[in-house]
C-alpha positions in Angstrom: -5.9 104.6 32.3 -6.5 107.2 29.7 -3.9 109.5 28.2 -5.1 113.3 28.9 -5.6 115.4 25.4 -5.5 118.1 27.3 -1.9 117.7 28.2 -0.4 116.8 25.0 -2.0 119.5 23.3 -0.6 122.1 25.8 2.8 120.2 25.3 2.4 120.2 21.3 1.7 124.0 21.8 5.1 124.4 24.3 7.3 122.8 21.6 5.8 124.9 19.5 6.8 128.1 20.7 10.1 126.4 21.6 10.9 126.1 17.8 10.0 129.7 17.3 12.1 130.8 20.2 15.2 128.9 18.9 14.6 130.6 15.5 14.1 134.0 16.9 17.4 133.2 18.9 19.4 132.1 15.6 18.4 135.6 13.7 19.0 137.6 16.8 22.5 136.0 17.2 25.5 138.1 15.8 29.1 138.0 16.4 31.8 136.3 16.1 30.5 133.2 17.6 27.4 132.9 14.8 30.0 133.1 12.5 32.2 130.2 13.6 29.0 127.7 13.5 28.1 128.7 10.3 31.5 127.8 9.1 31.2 124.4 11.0 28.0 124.1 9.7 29.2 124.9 6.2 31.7 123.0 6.3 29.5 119.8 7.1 26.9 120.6 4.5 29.5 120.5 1.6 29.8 117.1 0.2 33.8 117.4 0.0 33.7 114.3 2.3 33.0 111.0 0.7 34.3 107.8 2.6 34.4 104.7 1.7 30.8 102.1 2.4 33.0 100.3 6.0 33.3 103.7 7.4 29.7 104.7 6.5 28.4 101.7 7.9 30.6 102.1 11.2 29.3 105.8 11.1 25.9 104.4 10.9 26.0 102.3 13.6 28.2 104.8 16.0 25.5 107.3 14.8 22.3 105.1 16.0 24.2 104.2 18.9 24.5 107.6 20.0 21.1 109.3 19.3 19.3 105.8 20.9 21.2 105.6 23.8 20.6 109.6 24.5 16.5 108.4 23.4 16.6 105.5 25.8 18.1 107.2 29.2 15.4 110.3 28.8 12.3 107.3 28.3 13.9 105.5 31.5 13.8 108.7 33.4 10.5 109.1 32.2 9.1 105.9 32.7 10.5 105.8 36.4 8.7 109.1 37.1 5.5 108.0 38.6 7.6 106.3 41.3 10.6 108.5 41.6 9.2 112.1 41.6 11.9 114.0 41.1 12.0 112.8 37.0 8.8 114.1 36.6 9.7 117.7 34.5 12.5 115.3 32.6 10.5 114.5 29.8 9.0 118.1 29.4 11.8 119.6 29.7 13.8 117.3 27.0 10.5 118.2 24.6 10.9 122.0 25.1 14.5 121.8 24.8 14.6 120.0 21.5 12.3 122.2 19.9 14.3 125.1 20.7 17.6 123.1 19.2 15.2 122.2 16.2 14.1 125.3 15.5 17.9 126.9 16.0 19.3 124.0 13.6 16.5 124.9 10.4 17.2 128.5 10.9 20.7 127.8 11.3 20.5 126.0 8.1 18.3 128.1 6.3 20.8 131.4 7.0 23.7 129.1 5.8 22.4 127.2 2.7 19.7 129.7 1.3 16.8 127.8 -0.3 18.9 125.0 -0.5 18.8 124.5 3.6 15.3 123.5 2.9 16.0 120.1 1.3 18.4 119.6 4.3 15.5 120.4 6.6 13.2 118.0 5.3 15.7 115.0 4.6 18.2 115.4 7.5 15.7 117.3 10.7 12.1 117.2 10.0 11.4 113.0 9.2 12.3 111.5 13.2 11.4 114.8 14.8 7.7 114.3 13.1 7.4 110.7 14.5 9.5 111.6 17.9 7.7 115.3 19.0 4.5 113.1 18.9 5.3 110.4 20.8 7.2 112.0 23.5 4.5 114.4 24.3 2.3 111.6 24.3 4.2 109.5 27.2 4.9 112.8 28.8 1.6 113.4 29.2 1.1 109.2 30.5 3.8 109.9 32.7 2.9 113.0 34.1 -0.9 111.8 34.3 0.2 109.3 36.6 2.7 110.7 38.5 0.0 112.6 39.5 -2.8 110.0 40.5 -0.1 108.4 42.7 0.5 111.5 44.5 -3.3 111.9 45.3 -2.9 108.0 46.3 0.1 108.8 48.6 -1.4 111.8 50.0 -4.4 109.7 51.1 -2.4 107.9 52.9 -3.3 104.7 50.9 -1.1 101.4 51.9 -1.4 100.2 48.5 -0.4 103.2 46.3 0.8 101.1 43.8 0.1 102.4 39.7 -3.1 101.6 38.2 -3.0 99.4 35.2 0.9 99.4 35.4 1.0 96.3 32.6 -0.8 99.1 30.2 1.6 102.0 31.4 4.4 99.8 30.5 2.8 98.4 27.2 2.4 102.1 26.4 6.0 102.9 27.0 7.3 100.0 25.5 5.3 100.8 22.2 6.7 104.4 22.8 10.3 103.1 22.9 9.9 100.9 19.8 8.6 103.7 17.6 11.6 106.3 18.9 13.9 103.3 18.1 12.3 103.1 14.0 12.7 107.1 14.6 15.8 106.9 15.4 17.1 104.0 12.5 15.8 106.6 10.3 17.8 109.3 11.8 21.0 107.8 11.8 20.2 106.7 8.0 19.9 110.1 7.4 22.4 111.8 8.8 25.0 109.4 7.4 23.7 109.7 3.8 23.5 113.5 3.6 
């Protein structure tokens, strides 16, 4: 069982223009509704708020709790997806839609803060996007890559259409899983100290 290039470099090039097409979207926006999230937004980037080093650590753990659990229900659905067709496009479709929220949020930020934003884009967005884009394109491309064999294997009407090297699929995903739970330590880290 080899992972397909091919695959994650068309889903790399996907989440690519999903980031544009979220930026475009941000500078198109106008309207009263642009302005209420840039006063949200403003709001949250202005360190008014300090609270005390309990409620940071709560926040922390809430935080993590909240981004991991999210993490861990889209790698389920995509690790189920060579036997349960139907959560095949779940991972794909996660990866395009976070680059369009990524690439909304630093344009976002950018409109809001000025130059400033881009401090806020590399500490806060771009540090667990760089480790997660990667790896989820890579086990979207394992799943889909065998989601697919075990269709030809079903459609042969094979008895045993079982996965090939399941123990290395699941090592795979499990590997997966532990780097998007470092990515996501670090992203609850950050987004509490900002």
């Amino acid at each position: 069982m080899y992972i397909n290039h091919k695959v994650v470099v068309v889903l790399l090039f996907f989440l690519a223009v999903c980031i544009c097409a979220g930026s475009f979207f941000e500078v198109s926006m106008t309207g009263a509704g642009k302005e209420h999230l840039e006063e949200m937004l403003s709001g949250l980037l202005n360190p008014e708020n300090s609270g005390s080093g309990d409620s940071s650590a709560a926040s922390f753990t809430a935080c993590f709790l909240r981004v991991f659990l999210k993490n861990l229900v889209i790698i389920a659905l995509a690790f189920i997806s060579p036997v349960v067709f139907i959560t095949l496009p779940v991972l794909p479709a996660y990866i395009l839609l976070r680059g369009l929220s990524f690439g909304f949020s630093a344009a976002m930020t950018l409109e809001v803060t000025g130059i400033r934003g881009i401090l806020y884009i590399l500490t806060a967005l771009l540090p667990q996007n760089l480790i997660q884009f990667p790896v989820y394109c890579l086990l979207a491309a394992l799943s889909l890559q065998t989601g697919v064999m075990r269709i030809r294997k079903l459609s042969h009407y094979r008895k045993n259409a079982r996965l090939p090297d399941a123990g290395r699929y699941s090592l795979i995903f499990a590997v997966g899983l532990g780097v998007i739970t470092l990515s996501c330590l670090l992203e609850a880290f950050l987004v509490t100290s900002i």
